[in-house]
C-alpha positions as CSV (number, residue, x, y, z in Angstrom):
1,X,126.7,60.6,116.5
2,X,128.3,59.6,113.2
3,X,125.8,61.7,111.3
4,X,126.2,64.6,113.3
5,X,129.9,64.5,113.1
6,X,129.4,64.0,109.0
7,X,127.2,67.2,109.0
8,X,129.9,69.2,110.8
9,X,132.5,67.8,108.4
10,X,130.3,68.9,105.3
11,X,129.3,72.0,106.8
12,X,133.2,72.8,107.3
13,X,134.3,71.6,103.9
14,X,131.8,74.4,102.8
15,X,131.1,77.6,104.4
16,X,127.3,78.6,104.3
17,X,128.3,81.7,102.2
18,X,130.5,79.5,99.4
19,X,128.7,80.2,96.2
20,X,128.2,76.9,94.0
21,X,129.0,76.7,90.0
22,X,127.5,73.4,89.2
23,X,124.2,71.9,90.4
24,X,123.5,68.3,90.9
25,X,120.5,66.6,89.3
26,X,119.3,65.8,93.3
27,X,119.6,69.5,94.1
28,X,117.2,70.8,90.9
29,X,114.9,67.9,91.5
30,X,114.5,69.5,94.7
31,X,114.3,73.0,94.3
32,X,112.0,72.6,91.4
33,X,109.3,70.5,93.8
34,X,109.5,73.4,96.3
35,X,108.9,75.9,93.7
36,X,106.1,74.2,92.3
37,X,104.6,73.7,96.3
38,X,105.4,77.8,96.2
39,X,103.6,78.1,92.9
40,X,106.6,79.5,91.5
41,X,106.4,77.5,87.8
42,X,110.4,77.4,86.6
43,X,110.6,74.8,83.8
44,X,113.7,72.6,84.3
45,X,116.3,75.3,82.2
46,X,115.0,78.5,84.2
47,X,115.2,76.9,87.7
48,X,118.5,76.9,86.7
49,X,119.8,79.6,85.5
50,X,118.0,81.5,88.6
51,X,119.7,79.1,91.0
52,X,123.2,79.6,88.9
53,X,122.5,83.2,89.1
54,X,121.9,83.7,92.6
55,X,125.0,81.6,93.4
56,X,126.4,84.7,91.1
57,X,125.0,87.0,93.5
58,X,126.4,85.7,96.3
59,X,130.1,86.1,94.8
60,X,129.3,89.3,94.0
61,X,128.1,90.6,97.4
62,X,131.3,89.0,98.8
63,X,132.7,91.4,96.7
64,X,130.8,94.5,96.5
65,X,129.0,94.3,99.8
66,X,130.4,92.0,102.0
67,X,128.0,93.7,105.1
68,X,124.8,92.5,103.1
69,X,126.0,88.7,103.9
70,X,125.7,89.5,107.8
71,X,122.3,91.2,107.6
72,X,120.0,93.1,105.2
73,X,118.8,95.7,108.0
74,X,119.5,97.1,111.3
75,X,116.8,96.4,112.4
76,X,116.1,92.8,111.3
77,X,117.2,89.1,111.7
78,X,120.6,88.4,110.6
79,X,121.0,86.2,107.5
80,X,122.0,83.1,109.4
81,X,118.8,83.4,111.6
82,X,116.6,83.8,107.7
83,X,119.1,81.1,106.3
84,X,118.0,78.4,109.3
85,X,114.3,79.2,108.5
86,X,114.3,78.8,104.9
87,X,116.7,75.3,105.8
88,X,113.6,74.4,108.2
89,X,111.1,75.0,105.4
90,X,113.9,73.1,102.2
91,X,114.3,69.7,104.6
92,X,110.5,69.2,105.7
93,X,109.3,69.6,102.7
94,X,111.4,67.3,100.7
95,X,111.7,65.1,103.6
96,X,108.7,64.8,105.7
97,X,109.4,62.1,108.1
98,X,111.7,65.4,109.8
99,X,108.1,66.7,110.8
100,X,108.3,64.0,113.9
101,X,111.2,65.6,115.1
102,X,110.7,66.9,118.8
103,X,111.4,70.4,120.0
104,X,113.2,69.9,123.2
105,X,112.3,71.8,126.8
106,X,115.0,73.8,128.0
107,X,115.4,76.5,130.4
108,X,116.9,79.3,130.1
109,X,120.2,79.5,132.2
110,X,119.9,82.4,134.1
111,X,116.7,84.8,135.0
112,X,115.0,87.7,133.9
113,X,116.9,89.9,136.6
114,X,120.4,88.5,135.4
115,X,119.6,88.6,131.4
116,X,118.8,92.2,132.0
117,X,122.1,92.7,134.3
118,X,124.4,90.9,131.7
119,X,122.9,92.9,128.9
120,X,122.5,96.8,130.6
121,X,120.4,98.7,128.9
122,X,119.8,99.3,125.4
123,X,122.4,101.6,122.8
124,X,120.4,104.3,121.9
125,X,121.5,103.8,118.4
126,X,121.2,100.2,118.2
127,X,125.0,99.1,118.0
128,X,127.4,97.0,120.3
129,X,130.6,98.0,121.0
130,X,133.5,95.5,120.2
131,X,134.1,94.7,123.6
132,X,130.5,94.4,124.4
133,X,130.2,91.6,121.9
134,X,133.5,89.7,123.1
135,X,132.2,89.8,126.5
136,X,129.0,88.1,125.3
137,X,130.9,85.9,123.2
138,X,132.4,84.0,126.5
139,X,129.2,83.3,128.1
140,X,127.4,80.1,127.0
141,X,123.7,79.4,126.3
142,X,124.0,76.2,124.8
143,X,126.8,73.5,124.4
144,X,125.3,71.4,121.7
145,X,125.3,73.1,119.4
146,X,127.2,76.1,121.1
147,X,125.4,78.9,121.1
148,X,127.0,81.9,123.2
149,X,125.3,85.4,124.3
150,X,126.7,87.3,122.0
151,X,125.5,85.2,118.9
152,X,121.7,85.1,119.9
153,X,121.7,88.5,120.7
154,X,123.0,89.6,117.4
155,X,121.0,87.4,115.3
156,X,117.6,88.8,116.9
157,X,116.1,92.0,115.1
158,X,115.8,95.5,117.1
159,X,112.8,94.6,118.5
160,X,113.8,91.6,120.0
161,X,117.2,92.6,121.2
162,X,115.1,95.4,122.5
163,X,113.1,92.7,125.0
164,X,115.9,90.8,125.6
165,X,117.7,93.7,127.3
166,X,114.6,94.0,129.0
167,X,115.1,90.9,130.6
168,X,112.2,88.7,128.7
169,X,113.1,85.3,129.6
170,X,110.6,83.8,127.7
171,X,111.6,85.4,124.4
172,X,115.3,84.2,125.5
173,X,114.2,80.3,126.1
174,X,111.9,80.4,122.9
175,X,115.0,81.8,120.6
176,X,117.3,78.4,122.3
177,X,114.4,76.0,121.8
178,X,114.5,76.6,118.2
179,X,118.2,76.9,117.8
180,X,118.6,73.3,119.4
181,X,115.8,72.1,117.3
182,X,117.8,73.3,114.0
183,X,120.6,71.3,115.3
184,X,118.4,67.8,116.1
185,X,116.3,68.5,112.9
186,X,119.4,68.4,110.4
187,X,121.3,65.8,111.9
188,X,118.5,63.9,111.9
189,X,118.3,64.6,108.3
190,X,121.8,64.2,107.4
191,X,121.1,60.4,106.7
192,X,118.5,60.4,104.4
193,X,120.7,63.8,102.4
194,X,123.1,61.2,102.0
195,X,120.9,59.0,100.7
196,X,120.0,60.9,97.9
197,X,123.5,62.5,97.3
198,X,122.6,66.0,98.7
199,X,124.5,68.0,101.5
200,X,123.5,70.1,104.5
201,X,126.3,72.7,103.6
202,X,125.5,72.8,99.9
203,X,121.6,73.5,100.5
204,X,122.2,75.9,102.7
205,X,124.7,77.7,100.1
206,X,121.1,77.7,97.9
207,X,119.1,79.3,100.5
208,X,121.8,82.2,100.8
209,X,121.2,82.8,97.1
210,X,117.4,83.2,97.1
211,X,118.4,85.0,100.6
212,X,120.3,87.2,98.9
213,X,118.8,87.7,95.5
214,X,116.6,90.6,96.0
215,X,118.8,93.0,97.9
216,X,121.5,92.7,95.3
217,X,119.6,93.0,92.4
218,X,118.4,96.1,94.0
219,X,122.3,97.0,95.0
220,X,123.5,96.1,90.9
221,X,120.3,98.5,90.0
222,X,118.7,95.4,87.9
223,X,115.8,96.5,90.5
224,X,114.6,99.9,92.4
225,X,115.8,99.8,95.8
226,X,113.1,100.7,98.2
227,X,112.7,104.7,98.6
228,X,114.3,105.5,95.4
229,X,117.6,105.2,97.0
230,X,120.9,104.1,95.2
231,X,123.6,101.7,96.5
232,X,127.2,103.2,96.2
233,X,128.1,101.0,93.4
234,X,125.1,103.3,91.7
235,X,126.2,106.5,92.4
236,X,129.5,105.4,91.3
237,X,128.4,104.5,87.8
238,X,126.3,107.1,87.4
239,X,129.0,109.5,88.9
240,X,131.1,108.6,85.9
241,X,128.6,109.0,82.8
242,X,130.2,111.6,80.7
243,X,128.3,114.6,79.6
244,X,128.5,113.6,76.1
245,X,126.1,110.6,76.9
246,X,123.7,112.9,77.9
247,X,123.7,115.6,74.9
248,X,123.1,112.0,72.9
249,X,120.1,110.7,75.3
250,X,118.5,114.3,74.8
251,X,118.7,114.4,71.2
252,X,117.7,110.4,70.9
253,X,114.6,111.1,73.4
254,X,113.8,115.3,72.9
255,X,110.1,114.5,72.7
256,X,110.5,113.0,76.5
257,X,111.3,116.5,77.1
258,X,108.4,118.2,75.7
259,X,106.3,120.2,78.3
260,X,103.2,122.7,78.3
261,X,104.7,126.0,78.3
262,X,101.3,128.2,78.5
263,X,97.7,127.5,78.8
264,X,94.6,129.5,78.0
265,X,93.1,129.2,81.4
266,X,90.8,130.6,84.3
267,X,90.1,129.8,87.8
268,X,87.2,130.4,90.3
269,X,87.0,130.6,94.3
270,X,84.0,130.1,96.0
271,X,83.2,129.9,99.6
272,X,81.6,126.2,99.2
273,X,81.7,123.4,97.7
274,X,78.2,123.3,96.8
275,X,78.6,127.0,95.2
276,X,81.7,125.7,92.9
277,X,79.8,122.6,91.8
278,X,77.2,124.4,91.0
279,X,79.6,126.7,88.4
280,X,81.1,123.3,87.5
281,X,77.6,122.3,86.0
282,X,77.1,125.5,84.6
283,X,80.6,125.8,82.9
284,X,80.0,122.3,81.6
285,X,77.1,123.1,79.8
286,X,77.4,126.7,78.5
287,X,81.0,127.0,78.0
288,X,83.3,128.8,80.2
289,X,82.7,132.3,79.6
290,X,78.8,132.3,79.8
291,X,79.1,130.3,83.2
292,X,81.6,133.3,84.3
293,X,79.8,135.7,83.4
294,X,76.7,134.4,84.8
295,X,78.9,134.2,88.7
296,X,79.4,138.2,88.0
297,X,83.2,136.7,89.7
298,X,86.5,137.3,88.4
299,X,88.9,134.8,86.9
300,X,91.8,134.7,89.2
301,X,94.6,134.8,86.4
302,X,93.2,138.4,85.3
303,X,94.4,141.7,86.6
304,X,90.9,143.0,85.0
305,X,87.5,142.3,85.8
306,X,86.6,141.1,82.1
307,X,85.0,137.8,81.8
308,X,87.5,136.0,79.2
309,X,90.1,133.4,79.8
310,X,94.3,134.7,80.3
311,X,97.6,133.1,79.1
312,X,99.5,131.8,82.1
313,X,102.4,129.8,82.9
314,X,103.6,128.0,85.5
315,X,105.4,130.7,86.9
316,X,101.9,132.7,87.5
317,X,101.7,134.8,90.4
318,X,98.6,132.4,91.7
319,X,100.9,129.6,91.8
320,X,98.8,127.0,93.0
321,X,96.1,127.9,90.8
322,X,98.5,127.9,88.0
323,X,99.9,124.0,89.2
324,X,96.3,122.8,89.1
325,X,95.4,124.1,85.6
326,X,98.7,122.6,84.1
327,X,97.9,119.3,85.6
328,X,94.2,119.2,84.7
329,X,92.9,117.6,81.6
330,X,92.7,120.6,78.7
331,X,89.5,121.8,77.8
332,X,87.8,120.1,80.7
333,X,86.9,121.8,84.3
334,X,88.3,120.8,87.3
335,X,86.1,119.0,90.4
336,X,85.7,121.4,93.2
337,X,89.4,121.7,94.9
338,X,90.0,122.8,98.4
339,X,92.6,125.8,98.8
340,X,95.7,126.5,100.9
341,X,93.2,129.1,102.3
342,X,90.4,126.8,102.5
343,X,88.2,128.1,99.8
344,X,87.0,125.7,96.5
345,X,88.7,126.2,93.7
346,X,87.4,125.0,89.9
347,X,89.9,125.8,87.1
348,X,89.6,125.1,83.5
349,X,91.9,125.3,80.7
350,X,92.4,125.0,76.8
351,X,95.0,125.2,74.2
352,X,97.9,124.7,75.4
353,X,101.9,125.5,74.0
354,X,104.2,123.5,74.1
355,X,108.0,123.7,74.8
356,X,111.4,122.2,75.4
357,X,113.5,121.7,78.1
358,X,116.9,123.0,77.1
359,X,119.8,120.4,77.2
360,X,121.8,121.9,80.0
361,X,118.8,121.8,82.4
362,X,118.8,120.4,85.4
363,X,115.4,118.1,84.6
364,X,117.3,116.7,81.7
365,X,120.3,116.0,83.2
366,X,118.2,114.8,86.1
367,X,115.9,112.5,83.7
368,X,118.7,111.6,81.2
369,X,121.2,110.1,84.5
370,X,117.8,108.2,85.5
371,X,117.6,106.0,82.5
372,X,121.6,105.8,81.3
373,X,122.1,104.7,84.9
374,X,119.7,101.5,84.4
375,X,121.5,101.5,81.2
376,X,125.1,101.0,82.7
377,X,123.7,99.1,85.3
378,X,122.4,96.2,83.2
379,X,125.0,96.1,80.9
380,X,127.6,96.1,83.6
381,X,125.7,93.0,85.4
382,X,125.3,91.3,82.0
383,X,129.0,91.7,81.4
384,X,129.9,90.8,84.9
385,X,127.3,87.7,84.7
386,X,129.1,86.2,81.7
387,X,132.8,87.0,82.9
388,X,131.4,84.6,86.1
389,X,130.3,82.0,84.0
390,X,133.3,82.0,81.4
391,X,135.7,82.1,84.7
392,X,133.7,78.9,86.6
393,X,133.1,77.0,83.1
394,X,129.5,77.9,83.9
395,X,126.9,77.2,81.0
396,X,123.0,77.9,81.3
């Protein structure tokens, strides 16, 4: 009972989301022998600096984007439920002994029929309404430790808040099975933290950084977020680089703007694929107007029936045609492609043009944001990294 009431104490002294600014010697030795069991080789002044840095992170989401503490998607566990796991996974590993720890049988309190009932059925866009919630919040699951309705529920993804409106008892006793076992499994390992001068509270402030580490790197822009999309702290930046900056990217980079203008090209439609292979063949080995002019069929750039190849852009009339020659290789014929009108196409071009896009276009403006954004965003998260470290008396 002492040790639980020690881990409580430590846990309350520091919230789970508290971000660190020193490390212990106990607290590296550990993280760098579950690294090295992960195969993730840090030497000693790496570990860290990413440890440091991820405490970093923490402060920052508290700042920037306090929701991403609660959860990193709708429809996933929240952070506490990830934060438990990777606790689980921290404490066996360094203290193996924890492995004899017992998962206790409990029943759920109530059935399928009244789960279901308490619950109702399931928001069709997946959120609780405030007094929802604080009627869940009154009804017990669990006295030690307390776990109410409300907080299992909300730590579950979608799917499984999905079953548990459902009624599925067995998901329901499963989910309070392993919440007791977190609770017996650390304060059974309280003792031998003390032993080696390491905290519950202060371990579980590490996990939170490697919890949180991706999705803010991806929010700060050090890292693409997932479907190209950008966090508002993004959009802000890149909201507020000037025009000048990009008149300066465009001249710095104008060769990044360089595109083929025209091409020297023709294209041939055939009713198979064995009929346009065949041309392929014969345009590879006699050129491309003998293999024309051996098909007695017209090149579908020309308004004429003359075998010889036409100047096109990418404006052509025969658009698509016109998107496949500029994306083939020049002076080289297409495979056999299948049409929007499901003939087989083989194109071939040669000598190409080149031109610029002008500076007030939309593809450089487009291009130029892309990169100055990553720009800003590194250099402000390099500059807010060292104001951090200067403000905690951090050094790496």
């Amino acid at each position: 009972m002492y040790y639980l009431v020690l881990l409580l104490a430590g846990c309350l002294s520091l919230p789970c989301w508290a971000s660190l600014t020193q490390l212990t010697k106990p607290e590296l030795a550990l993280m760098q022998s579950l690294y090295q069991q992960q195969d993730r080789a840090l030497s000693a002044t790496e570990l860290n600096k990413h440890l440091l840095e991820n405490q970093f992170l923490l402060a920052t989401a508290r700042q920037l984007n306090p929701e991403l503490l609660k959860r990193q998607s709708s429809v996933g566990f929240n952070n506490d439920y990830h934060i438990r796991r990777m606790m689980l996974t921290l404490l066996i590993h360094q203290f193996p002994a924890l492995k004899s720890v017992p998962k206790a049988q409990l029943k759920a309190p109530f059935d399928a029929a009244a789960l279901s009932g308490l619950l109702g059925s399931y928001p069709a866009d997946g959120n609780y309404q405030p007094e929802q919630i604080a009627h869940w919040e009154q009804i017990n699951l669990l006295d030690t430790p307390k776990v109410t309705l409300a907080q299992l529920l909300t730590s579950q993804s979608m799917q499984n808040r999905f079953r548990l409106h459902q009624g599925d008892i067995g998901l329901l006793t499963h989910q309070l099975i392993e919440w007791h076992y977190y609770a017996d499994l650390t304060a059974a390992a309280a003792p031998l933290l003390a032993q080696q001068g390491l905290t519950l509270a202060r371990l579980s402030a590490l996990a939170a950084g490697e919890l949180i580490r991706p999705p803010m790197l991806a929010y700060l822009g050090i890292k693409a977020q997932l479907h190209g999309e950008r966090s508002p702290y993004l959009e802000a930046l890149r909201a507020n680089i000037p025009g000048s900056e990009i008149q300066r990217y465009y001249q710095r980079h104008r060769d990044d703007f360089r595109y083929q203008s025209q091409l020297s090209a023709l294209a041939v439609t055939f009713d198979t694929m064995e009929a346009a292979k065949q041309f392929q063949t014969q345009l590879r080995k006699k050129g491309p107007l003998s293999a024309l002019t051996a098909t007695k069929l017209r090149n579908e750039f020309a308004t004429d029936e003359q075998a010889a190849l036409r100047p096109i852009t990418r404006e052509h009339a025969q658009r698509w045609l016109a998107q496949l020659a500029f994306s083939s290789k020049p002076g080289k014929a297409t495979s056999p492609v299948r049409t929007p009108q499901g003939r087989w196409a083989v194109v071939y071009a040669e000598q190409p043009q080149y031109a610029y896009y002008p500076q007030d276009s939309e593809t450089v403006r487009y291009r130029a944001l892309e990169s100055l954004t990553t720009q800003y965003a590194v250099a402000a998260y390099q500059k807010r990294f060292k104001h951090w470290q200067q403000q905690h008396g951090v050094k790496l």
